[in-house]
N, C-alpha and C positions, 0 to 999 in steps of 0.2 A: 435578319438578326442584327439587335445593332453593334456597330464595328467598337473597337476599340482604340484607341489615340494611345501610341506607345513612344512617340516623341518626347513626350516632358519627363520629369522626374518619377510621376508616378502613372503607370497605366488609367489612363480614365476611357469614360467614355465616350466617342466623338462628338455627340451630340452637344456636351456641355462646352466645350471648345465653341460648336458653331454658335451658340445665343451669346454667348459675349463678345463673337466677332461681329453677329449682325448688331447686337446692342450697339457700338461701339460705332458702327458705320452711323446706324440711325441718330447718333446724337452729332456727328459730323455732318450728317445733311439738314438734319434739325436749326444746326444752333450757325448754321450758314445766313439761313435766313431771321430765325428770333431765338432770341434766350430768355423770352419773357415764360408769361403765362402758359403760349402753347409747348413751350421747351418743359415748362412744371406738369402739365397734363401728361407729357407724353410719358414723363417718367414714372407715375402710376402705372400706365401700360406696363414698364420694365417692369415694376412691384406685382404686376398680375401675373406676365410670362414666367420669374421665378417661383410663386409659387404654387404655379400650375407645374412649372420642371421637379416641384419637392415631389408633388402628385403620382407624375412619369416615374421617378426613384424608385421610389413606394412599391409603388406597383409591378416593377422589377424585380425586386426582394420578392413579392406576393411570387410572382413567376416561375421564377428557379425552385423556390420550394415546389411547386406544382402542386401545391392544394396536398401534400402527404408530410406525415408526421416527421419519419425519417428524411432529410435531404438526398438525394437524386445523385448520383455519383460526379462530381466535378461544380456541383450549385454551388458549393462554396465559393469558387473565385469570382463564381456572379455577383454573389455577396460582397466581396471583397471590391470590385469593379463597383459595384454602389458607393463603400464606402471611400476608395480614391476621389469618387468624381464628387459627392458629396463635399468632403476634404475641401478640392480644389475649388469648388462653388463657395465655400465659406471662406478660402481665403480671397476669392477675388470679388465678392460682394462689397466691401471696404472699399477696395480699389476703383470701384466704380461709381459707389458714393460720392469719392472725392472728386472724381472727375469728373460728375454733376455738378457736386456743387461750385468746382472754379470756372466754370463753363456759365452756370445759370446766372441770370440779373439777382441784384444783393440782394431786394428783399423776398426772396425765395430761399436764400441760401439755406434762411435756418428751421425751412419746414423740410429739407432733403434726411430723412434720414430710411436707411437699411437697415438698421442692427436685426430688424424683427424676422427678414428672408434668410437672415445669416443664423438665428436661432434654429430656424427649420431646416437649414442644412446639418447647424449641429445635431437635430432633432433623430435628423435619417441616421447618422451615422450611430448615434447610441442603438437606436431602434436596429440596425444593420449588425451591428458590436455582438446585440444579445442575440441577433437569430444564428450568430456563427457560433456563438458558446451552446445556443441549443440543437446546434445541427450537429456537433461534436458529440455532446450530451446522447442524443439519439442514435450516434454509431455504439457507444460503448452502453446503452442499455442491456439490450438482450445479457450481455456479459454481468452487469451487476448483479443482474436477474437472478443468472446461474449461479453467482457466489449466495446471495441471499438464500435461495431453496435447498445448500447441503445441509446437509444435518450434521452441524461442527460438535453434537452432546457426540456422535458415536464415529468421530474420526480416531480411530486408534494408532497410528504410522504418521508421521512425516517424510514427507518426498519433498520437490523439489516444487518449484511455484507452480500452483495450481494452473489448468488450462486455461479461465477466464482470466489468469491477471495476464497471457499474453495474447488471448484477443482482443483485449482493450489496450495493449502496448500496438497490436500488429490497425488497431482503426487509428490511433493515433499517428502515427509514423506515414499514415498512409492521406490522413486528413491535415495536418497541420503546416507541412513544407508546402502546400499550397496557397493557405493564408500566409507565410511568412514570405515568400517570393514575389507576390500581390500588394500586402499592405505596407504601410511606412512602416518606421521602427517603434512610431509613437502609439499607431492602432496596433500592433502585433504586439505589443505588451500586454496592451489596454486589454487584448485579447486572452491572453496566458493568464493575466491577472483575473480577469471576471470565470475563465473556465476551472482553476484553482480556486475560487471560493463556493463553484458550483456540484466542483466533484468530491472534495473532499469531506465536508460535509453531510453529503449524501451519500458518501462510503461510511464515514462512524454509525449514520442512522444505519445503516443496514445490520451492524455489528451490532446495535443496540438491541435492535428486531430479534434477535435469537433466542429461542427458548433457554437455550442451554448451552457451554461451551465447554467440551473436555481440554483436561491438561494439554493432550498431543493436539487439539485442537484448537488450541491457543496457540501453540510452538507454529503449526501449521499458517494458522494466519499472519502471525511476527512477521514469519517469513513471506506471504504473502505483500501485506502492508511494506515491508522493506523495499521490494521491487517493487513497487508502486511508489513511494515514494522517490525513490531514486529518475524512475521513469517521470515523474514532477517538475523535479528539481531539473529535471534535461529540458524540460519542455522550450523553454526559451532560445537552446540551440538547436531544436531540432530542423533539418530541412538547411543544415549549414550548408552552403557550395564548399566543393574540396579544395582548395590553396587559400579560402578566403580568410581573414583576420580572425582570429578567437575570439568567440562573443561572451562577454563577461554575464553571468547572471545577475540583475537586479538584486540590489541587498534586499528590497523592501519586498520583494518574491522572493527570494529565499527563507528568511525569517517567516516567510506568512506560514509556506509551505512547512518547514520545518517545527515551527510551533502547533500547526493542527495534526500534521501525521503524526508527531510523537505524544498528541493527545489519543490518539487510538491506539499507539505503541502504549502508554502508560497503562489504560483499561483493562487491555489482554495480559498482561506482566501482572497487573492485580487478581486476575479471573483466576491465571495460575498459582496464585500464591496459597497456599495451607490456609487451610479456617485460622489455626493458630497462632500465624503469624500476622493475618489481613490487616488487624487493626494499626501495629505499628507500620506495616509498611504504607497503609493508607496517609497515613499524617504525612508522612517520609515524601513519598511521591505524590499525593493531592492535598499540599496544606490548605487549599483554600475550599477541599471539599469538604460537603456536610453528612449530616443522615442519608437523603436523597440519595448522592451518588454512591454513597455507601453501602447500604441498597439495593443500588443496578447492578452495583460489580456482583455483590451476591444471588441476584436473581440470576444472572449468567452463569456464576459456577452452580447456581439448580441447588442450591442449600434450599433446606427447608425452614417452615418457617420460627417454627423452636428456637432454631443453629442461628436463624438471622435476627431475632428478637436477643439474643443472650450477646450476639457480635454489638449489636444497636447498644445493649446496656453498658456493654463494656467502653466502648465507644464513648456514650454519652458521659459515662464517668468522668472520663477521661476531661472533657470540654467541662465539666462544670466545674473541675478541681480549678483550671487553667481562669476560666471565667472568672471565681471566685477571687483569685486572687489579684488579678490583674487593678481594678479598682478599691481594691482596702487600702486604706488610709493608716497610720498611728493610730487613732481613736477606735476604729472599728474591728483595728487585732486587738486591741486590750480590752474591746468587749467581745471578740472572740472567746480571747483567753478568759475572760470570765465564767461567758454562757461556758468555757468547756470545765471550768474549775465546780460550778454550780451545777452538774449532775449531767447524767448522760440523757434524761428523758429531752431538755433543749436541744439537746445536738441529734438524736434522732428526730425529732421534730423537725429542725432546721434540712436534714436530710431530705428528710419526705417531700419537705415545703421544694427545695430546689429538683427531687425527680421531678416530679409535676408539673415544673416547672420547663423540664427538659423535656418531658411527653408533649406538653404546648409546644414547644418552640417545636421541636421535629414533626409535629404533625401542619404548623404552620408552613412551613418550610417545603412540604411536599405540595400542598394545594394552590390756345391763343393770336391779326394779318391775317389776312384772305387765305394768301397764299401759304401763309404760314401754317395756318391750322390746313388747309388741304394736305400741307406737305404731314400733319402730324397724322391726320386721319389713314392717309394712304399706310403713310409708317408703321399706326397701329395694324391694320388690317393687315400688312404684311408680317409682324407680328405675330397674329392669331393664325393666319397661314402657315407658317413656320411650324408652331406650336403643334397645327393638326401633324402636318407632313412625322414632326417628331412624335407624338402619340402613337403613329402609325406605325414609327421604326418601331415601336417597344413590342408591337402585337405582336 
């Protein structure tokens, strides 16, 4: 199993320690004897052995998951172990640039470039980022599951948060102090961040999915959706050690959280509102919604479609009065006031002209020396030895 390096700042894994200390020798015995040509060869070699070590990463992640959908109980800080040592290879890739290039003869210097192995460390680490948001993701499935399959038309009582929102509090509290113990502060955001725009999301679609949603069935989910959100907004503390500093929540996480939960708070608050009253409170709380979401909220309180066509009309009324006048000019109210002084058959005309006009729009709307080179040859070859030895630790 390979070890892990708990000396430095972040847990990595040992292996990544050894190729930049044998690197690092190899250019010392290298550039003993040339800094020419064969010192430029050799460091191709380095450019192969990193990204054959992106390879070994890779293949690590592949590992811990063990080929199943859900993660493995503890694969996460495997995960997490990739992305340190990833991390630490992309900061010290740089590092060893330069040290080629003040080492090498000048006119080499300016064909030394890394940026491209430091990519692919970036590469693992995004690649590592997202299989920890989907290993989370697959603890709290089965849970979404179960909220998805009640039947919220014939929830008649309110109690207290349903049993799924604290099985997916009880995978969370249980998966995430592992990542945040493991990663920097920089990934364990990067973390919270992308699992916040993975879940929340896919919590509204569920709510959207619903045939039908009764009154108490709405009150039910509020409360629901509240402790979930709250359990959100913690996420970034969670896994705190006890006497350690108070971690502030991220503004730019807060706000994300806070504007999408109370996008599914707004929904359920509209689901429960009286036929009678929908339309103003729809303006009130979704001014920037249209017919569409107008629409959804009614398909969820299960109006029929009479109840939803006569809500759309009223609605629609409403927009074209707004519409109408927004762009009149002087000239165009005094031909108002004309067409309306010259009879009423204009102004029913004009009527008609503008519903038709509102049926379009809402149906729019939904759709180198002897010796020198031996010395590199051996180098390499010891190298690719290396390389095996570590492939070997990954198996």
């Amino acid at each position: 199993e390979e070890q892990v390096e708990e000396g430095g700042a972040l847990p990595v894994y040992t292996s990544s320690v050894q190729i930049f200390a044998y690197i690092k020798n190899s250019i010392k015995r290298c550039t003993a004897l040339t800094s020419g040509q064969t010192f430029f060869n050799l460091h191709k070699e380095f450019k192969a052995c990193l990204a054959n070590y992106v390879e070994i990463l890779r293949q690590k992640m592949t590992t811990a998951a063990g080929g199943s959908k859900v993660l493995p109980e503890g694969a996460e800080k495997d995960i997490c172990y990739v992305v340190n040592t990833a991390e630490y290879c992309s900061d010290t890739v740089p590092q060893l640039e330069e040290m080629v290039k003040s080492k090498i003869d000048q006119p080499y210097q300016d064909k030394i470039e890394l940026s491209e192995e430091q990519d692919m460390f970036f590469d693992v680490i995004a690649a590592a980022i997202k299989a920890l948001v989907k290993g989370l993701e697959s603890q709290v499935e089965g849970s979404c599951r179960t909220m998805g399959n009640i039947n919220w038309g014939n929830v008649e009582m309110v109690g207290e948060e349903n049993a799924y929102v604290r099985t997916i509090n009880v995978a969370v509290l249980a998966y995430v102090p592992n990542c945040r113990a493991v990663l920097s502060s920089l990934y364990f955001r990067n973390f919270c961040d992308k699992f916040a725009a993975a879940f929340i999301p896919a919590f509204l679609n569920l709510v959207l999915k619903q045939k039908r949603i009764s009154e108490e069935g709405t009150q039910q989910l509020l409360l629901d959706v509240y402790n979930l959100k709250k359990m959100m907004l913690d996420l970034p503390r969670i896994g705190q050690a006890e006497g350690e500093a108070e971690i502030s929540v991220p503004m730019s996480y807060r706000k994300y959280v806070e504007k999408h939960m109370t996008k599914i708070e707004k929904v359920l608050k509209l689901v429960g509102t009286p036929a009678v009253m929908l339309v103003e409170r729809f303006r009130i709380m979704w001014m920037d919604g249209g017919m569409k979401e107008l629409q959804m909220v009614m398909s969820l309180k299960g109006m029929k479609k009479q109840e939803q066509q006569t809500i759309l009309e009223t609605f629609g009324g409403g927009v074209a009065t707004t519409a109408a006048a927004a762009p009149a000019s002087s000239t165009s109210s005094s031909r108002a006031a004309a067409g309306a002084g010259g009879g009423g058959g204009g102004l029913k005309g004009s009527t008609e002209k503008a519903s038709a006009g509102l049926e379009k729009a809402g149906a729019a709307m939904g759709s180198g020396v002897n010796q020198a080179a031996a010395m590199s040859k051996k180098a390499a070859a010891g190298m690719k030895g290396a390389m095996g030895d570590l492939s070997k630790a990954f198996r």
